[in-house]
LOKOL-307213 format. One line per 2 residues: their letters; for each residue x, y, z of N, C-alpha, C. Coordinates in steps of 0.2 Angstrom, whole numbers, plus 2048, in hexadecimal, padded with zeros to 3 digits. Example, Ala and Ser with C-alpha at 12.3 -4.5 7.8 and 13.67 -1.06 7.14 Angstrom:
# LOKOL-307213
as = 842 7E4 827 83E 7EA 827 842 7F0 827 | 840 7F5 823 844 7FB 824 840 800 827 $
//
This chain:
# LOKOL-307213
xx = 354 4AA EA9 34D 4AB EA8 349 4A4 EA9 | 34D 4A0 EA6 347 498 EA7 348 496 EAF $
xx = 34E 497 EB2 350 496 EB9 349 49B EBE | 349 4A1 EBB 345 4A4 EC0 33C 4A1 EBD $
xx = 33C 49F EBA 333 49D EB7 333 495 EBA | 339 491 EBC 338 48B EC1 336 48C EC6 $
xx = 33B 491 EC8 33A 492 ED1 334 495 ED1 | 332 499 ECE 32A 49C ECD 325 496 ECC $
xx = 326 493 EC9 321 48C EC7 321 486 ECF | 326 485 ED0 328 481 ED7 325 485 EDB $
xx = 325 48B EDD 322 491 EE2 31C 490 EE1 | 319 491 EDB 314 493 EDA 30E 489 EDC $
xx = 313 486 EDA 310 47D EDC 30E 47B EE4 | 315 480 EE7 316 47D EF0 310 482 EF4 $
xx = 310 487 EF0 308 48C EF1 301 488 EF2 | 302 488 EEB 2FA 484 EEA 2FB 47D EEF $
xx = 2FF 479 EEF 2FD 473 EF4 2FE 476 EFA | 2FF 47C EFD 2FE 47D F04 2F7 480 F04 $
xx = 2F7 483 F01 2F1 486 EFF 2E9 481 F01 | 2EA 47C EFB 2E6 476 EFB 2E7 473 F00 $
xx = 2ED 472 F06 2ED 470 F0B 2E7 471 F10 | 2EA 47B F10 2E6 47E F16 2DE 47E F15 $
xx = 2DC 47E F0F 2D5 47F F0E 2D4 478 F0E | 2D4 473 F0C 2D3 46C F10 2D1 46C F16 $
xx = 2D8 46E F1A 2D6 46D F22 2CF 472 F25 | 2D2 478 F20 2CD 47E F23 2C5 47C F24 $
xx = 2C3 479 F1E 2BE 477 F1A 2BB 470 F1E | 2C1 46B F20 2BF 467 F26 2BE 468 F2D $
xx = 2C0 46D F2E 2BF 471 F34 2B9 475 F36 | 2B5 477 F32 2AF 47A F31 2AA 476 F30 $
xx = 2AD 470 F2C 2A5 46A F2C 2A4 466 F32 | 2A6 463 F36 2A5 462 F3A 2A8 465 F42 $
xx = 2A3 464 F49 2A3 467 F4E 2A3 461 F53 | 2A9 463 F58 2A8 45D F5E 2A3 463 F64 $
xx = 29E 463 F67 29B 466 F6C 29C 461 F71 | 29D 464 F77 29E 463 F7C 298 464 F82 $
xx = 295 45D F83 28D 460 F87 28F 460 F8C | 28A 465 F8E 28A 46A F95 28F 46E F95 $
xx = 295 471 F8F 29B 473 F8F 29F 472 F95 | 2A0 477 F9B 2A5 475 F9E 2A3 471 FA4 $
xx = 29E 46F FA4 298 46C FAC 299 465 FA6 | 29A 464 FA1 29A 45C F9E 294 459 FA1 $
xx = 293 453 FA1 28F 44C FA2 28C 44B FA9 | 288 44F FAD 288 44D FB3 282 44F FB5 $
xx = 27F 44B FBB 277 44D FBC 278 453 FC1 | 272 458 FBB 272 45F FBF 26E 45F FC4 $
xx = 270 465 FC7 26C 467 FCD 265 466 FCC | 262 467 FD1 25A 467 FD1 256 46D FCE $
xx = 25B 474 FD0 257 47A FCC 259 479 FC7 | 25D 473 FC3 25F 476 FBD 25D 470 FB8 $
xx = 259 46E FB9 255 467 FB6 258 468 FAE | 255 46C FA9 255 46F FA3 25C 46F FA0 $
xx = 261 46D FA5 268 470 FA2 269 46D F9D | 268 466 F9A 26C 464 F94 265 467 F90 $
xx = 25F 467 F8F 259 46A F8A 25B 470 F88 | 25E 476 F8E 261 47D F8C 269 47B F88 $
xx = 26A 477 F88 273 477 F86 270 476 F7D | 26C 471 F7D 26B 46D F79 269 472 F72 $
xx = 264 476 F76 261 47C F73 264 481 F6F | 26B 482 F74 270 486 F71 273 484 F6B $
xx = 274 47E F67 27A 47C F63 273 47B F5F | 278 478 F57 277 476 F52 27A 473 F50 $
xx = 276 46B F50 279 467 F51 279 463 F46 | 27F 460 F43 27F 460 F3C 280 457 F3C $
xx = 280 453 F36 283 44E F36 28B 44F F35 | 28F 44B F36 295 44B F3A 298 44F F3E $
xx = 294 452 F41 296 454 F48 298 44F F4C | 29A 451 F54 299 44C F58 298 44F F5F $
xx = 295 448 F63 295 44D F6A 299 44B F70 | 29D 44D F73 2A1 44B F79 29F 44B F7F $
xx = 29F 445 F84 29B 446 F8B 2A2 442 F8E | 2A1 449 F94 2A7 448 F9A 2A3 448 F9E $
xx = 2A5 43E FA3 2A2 43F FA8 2A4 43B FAD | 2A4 43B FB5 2A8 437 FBA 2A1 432 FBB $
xx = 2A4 42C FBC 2A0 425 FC0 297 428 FBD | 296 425 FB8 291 426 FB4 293 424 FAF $
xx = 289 423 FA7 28D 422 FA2 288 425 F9C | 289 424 F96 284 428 F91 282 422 F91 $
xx = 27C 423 F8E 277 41C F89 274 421 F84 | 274 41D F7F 270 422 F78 26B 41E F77 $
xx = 268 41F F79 25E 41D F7A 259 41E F73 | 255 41A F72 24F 41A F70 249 421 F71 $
xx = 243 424 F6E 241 429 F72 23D 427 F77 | 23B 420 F78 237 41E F7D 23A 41C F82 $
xx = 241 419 F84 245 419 F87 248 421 F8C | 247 425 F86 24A 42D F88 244 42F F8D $
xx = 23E 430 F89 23A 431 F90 238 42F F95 | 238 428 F97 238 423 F9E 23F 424 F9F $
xx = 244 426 F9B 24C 425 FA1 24C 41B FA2 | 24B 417 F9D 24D 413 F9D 254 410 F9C $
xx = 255 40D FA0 25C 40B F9D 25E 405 F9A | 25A 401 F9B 25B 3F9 F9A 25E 3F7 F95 $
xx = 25C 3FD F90 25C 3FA F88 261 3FF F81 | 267 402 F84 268 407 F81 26A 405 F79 $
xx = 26B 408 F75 26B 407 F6D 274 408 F6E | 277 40D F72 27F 40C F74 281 40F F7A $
xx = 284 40B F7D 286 40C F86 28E 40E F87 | 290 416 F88 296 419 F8B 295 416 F91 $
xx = 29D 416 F94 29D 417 F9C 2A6 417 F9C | 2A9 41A F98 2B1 41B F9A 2B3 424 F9B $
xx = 2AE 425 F9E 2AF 42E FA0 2B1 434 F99 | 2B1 431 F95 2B4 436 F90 2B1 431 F88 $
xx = 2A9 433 F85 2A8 42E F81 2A7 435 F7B | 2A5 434 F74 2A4 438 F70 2A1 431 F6B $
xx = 29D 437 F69 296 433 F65 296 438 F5D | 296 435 F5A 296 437 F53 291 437 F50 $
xx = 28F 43D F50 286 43F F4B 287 43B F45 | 285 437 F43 286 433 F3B 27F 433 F38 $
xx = 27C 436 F39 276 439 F34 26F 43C F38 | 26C 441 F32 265 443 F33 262 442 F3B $
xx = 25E 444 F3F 258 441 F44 25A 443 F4A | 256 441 F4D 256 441 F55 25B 43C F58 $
xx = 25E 43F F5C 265 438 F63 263 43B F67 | 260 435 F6C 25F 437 F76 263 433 F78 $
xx = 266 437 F7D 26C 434 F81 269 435 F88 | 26A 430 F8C 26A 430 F93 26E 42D F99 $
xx = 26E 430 F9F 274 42E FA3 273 425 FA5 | 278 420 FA6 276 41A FA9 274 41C FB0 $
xx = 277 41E FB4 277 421 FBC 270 420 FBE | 26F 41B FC3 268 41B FC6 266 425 FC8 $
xx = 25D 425 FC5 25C 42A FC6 260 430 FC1 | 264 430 FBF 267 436 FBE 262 43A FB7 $
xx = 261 435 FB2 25C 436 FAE 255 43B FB1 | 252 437 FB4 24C 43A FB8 24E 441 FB9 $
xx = 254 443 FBC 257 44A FBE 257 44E FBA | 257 44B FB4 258 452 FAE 261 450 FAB $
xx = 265 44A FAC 269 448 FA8 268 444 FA1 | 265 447 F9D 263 444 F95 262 449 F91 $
xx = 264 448 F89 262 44C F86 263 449 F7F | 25F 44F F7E 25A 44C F77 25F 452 F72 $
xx = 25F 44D F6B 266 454 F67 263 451 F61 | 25E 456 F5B 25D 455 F56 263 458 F4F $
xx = 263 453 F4F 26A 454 F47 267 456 F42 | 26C 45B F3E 269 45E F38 26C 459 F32 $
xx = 26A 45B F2A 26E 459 F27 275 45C F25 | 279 45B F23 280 45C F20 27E 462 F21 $
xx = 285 468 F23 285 46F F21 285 470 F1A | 27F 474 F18 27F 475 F0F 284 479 F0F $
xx = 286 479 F08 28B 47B F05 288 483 F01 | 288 488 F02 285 48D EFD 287 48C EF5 $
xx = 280 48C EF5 27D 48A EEB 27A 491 EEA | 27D 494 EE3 279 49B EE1 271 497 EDF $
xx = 26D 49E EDF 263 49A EDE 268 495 ED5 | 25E 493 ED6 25F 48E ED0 25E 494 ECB $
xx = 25F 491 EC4 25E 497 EC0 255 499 EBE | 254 49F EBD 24E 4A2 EBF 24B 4A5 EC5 $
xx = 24E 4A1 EC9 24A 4A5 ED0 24B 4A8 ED0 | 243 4AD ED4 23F 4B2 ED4 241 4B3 EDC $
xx = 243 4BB EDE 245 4BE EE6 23E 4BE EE8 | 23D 4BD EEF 236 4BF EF1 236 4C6 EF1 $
xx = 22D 4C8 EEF 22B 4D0 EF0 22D 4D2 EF9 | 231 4D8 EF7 232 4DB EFE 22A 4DC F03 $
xx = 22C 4DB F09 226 4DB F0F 224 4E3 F0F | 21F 4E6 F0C 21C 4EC F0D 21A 4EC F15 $
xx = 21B 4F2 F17 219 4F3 F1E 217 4FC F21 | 217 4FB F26 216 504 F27 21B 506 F2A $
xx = 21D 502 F2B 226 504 F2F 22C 508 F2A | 22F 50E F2D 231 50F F27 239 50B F24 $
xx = 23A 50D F1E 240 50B F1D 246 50B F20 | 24B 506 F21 251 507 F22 255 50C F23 $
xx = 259 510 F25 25F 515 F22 263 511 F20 | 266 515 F18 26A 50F F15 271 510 F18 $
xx = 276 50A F17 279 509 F1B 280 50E F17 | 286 511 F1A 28B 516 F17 292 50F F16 $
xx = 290 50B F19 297 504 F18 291 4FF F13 | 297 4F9 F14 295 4F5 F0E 298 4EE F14 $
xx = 293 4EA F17 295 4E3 F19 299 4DF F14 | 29F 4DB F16 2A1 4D4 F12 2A2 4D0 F16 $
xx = 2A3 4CA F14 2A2 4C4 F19 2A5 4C0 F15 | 2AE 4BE F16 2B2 4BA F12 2B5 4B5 F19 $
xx = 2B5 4AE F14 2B7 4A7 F18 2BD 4AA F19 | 2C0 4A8 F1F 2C6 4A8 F1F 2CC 4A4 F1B $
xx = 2CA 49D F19 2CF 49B F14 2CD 49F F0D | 2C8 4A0 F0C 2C8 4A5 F06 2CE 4A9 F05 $
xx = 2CD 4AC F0C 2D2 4B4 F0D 2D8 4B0 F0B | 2DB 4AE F0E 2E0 4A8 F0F 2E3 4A9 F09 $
xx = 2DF 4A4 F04 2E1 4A4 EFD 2E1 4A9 EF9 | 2DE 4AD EFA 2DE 4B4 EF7 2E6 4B7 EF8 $
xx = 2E8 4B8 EFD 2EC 4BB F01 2F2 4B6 EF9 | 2F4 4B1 EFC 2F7 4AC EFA 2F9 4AE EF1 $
xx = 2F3 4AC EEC 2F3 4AD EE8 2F6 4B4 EE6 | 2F5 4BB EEA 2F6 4C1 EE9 2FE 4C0 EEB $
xx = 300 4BD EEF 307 4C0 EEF 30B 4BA EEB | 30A 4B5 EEB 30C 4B2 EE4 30A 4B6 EDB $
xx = 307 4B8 EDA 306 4BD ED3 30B 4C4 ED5 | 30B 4C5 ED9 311 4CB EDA 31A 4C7 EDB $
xx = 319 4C1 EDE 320 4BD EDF 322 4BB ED5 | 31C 4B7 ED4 320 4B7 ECC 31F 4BD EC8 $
xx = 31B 4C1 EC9 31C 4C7 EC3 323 4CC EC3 | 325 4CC EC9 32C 4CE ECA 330 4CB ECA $
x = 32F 4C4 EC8 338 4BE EC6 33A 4C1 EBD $
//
């Protein structure tokens, strides 16, 4: 009987630090994001009908502190510019200068980054972009204590049909560990 309440205990040990492993990684895998501008068109001066291309790319994402952004690009280079530099397409003066085809830029805090091409002209083109950064992905915090829900929006429109299912919406490492701890309580309950 103590021989089986070891192996239970040692099982039960080599669980939890896998456990703790996966949801670490998992966990670090979710807070930060590498984006890839222009996705598969990378780093390069667009067409003329397509001036807007990195403005729409731009538009698209959400960009957090520790993200990062990666620019692929042949015989060209990035410059991370000033805002008054981003709208003259100045180069002279960048705040930090890529030009090894493959650079990644690491959002390290709050605010505005403009980036521009070095390539004479390409800027003017429509190769630059502007990427406002958020702060840190928050963390869900239940309200503070007391708060008050807002009064529901009266309208003339009528109600909802109430729904016959029930949404849930579970993290995957959640599940993960749920799973884990479940079949661990049935591994030692039956030693």
């Amino acid at each position: 009987m103590k021989r089986n309440i070891s192996y239970c205990f040692f099982g039960l040990f080599k669980t939890w630090l896998t456990v703790f492993l996966a949801v670490t990684i998992c966990c670090a895998e979710a807070a930060a994001t590498e984006f890839h501008v222009g996705d598969d068109l990378g780093w390069q001066e667009p067409d003329l009908n397509n001036s807007a291309l990195y403005t729409q790319w731009a538009s698209r994402n959400r960009f957090h502190v520790g993200d990062s952004l990666s620019f692929t690009y042949k015989n060209d280079s990035v410059l991370e510019v000033d805002k008054w530099d981003y709208y003259h397409c100045n180069t002279s003066n960048p705040v930090i200068a890529f030009d090894n085809g493959k650079s990644i830029m690491k959002l390290d805090r709050p605010g505005p980054f403009y980036f521009i091409s070095g390539a004479p002209d390409h800027c003017k083109n429509g190769q630059r972009i502007f990427i406002e950064v958020m702060d840190p992905r928050p963390i869900s915090q239940p309200p503070p204590p007391g708060a008050v829900p807002p009064e529901p929006y009266l309208s003339d429109s009528p109600a909802p049909s109430p729904s016959l299912g029930v949404a849930i919406a579970v993290a995957p490492c959640a599940l993960f560990m749920a799973l884990i701890v479940t079949f661990l309580a049935s591994v030692c309950s039956s030693s």
